[in-house]
N, C-alpha and C positions, 0 to 999 in steps of 0.2 A: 499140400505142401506143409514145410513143421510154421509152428506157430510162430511168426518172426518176436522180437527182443526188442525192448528199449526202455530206456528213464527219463528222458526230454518228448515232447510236442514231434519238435524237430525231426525226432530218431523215428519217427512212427509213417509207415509206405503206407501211402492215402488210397494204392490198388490194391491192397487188401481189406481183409480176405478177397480168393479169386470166387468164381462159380464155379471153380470144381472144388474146392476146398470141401470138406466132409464140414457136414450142419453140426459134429459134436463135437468141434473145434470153438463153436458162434460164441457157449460162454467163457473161453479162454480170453478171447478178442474182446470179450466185454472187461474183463479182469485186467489185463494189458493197460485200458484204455483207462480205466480207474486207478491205476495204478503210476501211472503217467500224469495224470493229472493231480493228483494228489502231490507228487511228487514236485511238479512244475508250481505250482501254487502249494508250497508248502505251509506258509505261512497263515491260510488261512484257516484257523483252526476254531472261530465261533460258530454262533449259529444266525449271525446277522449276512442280509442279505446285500451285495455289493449293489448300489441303484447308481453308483457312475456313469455317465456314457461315453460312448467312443470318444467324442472328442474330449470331455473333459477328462478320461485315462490319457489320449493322447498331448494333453497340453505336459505330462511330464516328457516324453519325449524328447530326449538329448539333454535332463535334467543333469548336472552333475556332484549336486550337493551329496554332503556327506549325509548319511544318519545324525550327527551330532549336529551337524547345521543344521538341517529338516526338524530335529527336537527342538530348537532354538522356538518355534512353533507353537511348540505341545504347552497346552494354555492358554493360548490367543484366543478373546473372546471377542473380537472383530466381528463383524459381517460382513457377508460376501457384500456388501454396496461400501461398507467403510474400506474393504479391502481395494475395493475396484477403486477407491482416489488414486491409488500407487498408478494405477493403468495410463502407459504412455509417461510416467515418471525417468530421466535419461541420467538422473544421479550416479555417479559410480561409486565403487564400496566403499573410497575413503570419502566421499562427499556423504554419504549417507552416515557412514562408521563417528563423523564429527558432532552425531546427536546420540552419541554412544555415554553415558553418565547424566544425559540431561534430566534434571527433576522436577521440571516444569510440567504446570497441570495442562491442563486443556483449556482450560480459561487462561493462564498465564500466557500461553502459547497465542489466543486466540487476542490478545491485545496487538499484535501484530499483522491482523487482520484490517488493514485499512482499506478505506474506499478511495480515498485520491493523495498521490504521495508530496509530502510538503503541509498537504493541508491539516492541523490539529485536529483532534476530533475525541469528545468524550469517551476516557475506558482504552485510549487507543496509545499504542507507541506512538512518539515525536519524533517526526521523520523530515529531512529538508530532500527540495527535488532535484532536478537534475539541475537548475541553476544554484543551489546550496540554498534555495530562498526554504524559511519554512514561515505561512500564514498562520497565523494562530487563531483565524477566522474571531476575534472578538471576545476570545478567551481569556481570562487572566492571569499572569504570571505573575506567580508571590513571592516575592524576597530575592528578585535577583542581586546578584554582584556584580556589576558590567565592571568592566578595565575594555579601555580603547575603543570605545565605541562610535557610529557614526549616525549621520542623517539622512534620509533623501532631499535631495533639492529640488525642487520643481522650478526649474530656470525656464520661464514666460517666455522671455525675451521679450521684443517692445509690443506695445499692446496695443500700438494703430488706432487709438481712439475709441469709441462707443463704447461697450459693455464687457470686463474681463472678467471670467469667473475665475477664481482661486480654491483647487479644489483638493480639499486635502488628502484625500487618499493618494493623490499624489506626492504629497511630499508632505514635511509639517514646515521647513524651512523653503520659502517660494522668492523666487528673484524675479522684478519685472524693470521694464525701463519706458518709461510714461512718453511717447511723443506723438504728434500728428494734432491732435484734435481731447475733447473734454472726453474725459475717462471715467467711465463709473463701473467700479468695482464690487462683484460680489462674491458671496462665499457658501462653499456647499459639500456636503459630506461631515459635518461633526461628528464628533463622538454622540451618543446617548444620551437622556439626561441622567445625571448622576455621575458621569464620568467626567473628567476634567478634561477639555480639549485646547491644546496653542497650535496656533502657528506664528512662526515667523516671516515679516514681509520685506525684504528690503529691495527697496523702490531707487530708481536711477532719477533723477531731472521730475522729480514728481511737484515740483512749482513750475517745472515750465508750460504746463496745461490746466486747466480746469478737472480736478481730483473729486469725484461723487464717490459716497461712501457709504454702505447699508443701513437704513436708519436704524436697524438695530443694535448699532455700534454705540456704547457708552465711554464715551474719551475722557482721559481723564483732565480732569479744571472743569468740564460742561462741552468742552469744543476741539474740532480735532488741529494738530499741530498745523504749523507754518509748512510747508516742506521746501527742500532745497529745488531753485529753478536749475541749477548745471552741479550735479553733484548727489551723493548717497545719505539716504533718511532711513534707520531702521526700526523698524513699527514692529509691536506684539500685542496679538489678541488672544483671548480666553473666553471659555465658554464653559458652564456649569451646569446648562439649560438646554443642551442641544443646537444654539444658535437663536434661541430663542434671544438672547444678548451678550453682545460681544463684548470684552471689556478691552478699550483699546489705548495703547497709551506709546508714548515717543520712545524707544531704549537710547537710539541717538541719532540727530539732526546735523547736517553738514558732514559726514564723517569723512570727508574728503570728492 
């Protein structure tokens, strides 16, 4: 039969040649087939050898970028494990297109790198959590400007007698109301030495019981105030020591 024709893969009948076909046809079929090939992979024109495999040819597969996108590429000195971070990435192109101008280094970038959100942390962006609280775990803040700022309150409520701790990390201003029985008051959590720690205490009917108070309280005159037995007494201590001593003194007795 004549030699069949083609320029595509496609164009080329996989039952040829027949067995009856004449043997001095075999290097036309071979020319055909070079020739088809060449032409289907036109583009490859060095002399490096393609070490792809199936699947990683086939992951282009329904690709629809342009050339000019695809060049977008050409210079990425990524590696294939930097590249694979994208992997299972669901950003869409205006979400990704919005780090389009960024000039931020890898370190600059990587301060946003946090381990818990809310909590400060050295080298790190300050970030508050999902209650707006942000901890600054004991860090310190230089030169703020506050406007309208507030306190925690640590409101006790009444303290039933024996032993009440007043503990500051929960509040620095604490509210208690002294009834039932002799009350001895202690304190825990200061600041550090070297840091300056207050709290504020204001006490309800705190003469109407027997009031114990940490001996390491230093009141000021030598001795701690009178307090009101039906009515509010408001005390401030300080600490420069850790608690090591308190400095304690009356702000105001009676105040209603």
């Amino acid at each position: 039969m004549a030699l069949e024709s083609g320029t595509y893969i496609s164009q080329l009948n996989s039952s040829n040649p027949t067995t009856s076909d004449d043997v001095a046809e075999g290097d036309d079929h071979f020319r055909l087939i070079k020739a088809v090939l060449k032409n289907q992979f036109s583009g490859l024109t060095g002399t490096t050898a393609i070490s792809s495999s199936e699947a990683e040819l086939n992951i282009l597969d329904g690709v629809t970028s342009t050339a000019a996108e695809l060049n977008i590429l050409d210079g990425v000195t990524s590696t294939a494990a930097e590249l694979n971070i994208m992997d299972g990435v669901t950003s869409t192109a205006a979400e990704l297109n919005i780090l389009d101008g960024v000039t931020a280094t890898a370190a600059e970038l990587n301060y946003n790198d946090i381990t818990t959100l809310g909590t400060v942390q050295t080298s790190k962006s300050v970030t508050a959590d999902s209650s707006g609280i942000v901890n600054h775990a004991d860090y310190q803040v230089v030169r703020p400007y506050l406007k309208d700022y507030a306190e925690t309150v640590n409101a006790i409520g009444g303290t039933g007698g024996g032993t009440q701790d007043i503990d500051i990390t929960a509040g620095n201003v604490a509210t208690a109301t002294v009834d039932t029985s002799t009350n001895t008051f202690t304190f825990s959590y200061p600041s550090a030495t070297g840091r300056a720690c207050s709290f504020t205490l204001i006490l309800t009917n705190g003469g109407s019981q027997t009031v114990n108070w940490p001996s390491s309280v230093d009141w000021a005159g030598g001795s701690a105030p009178s307090l009101t037995s039906s009515g509010v007494d408001v005390l401030t201590f300080t600490t420069v020591d850790a608690g090591t001593i308190w400095y304690g003194f009356a702000a105001g007795l009676d105040m209603g």
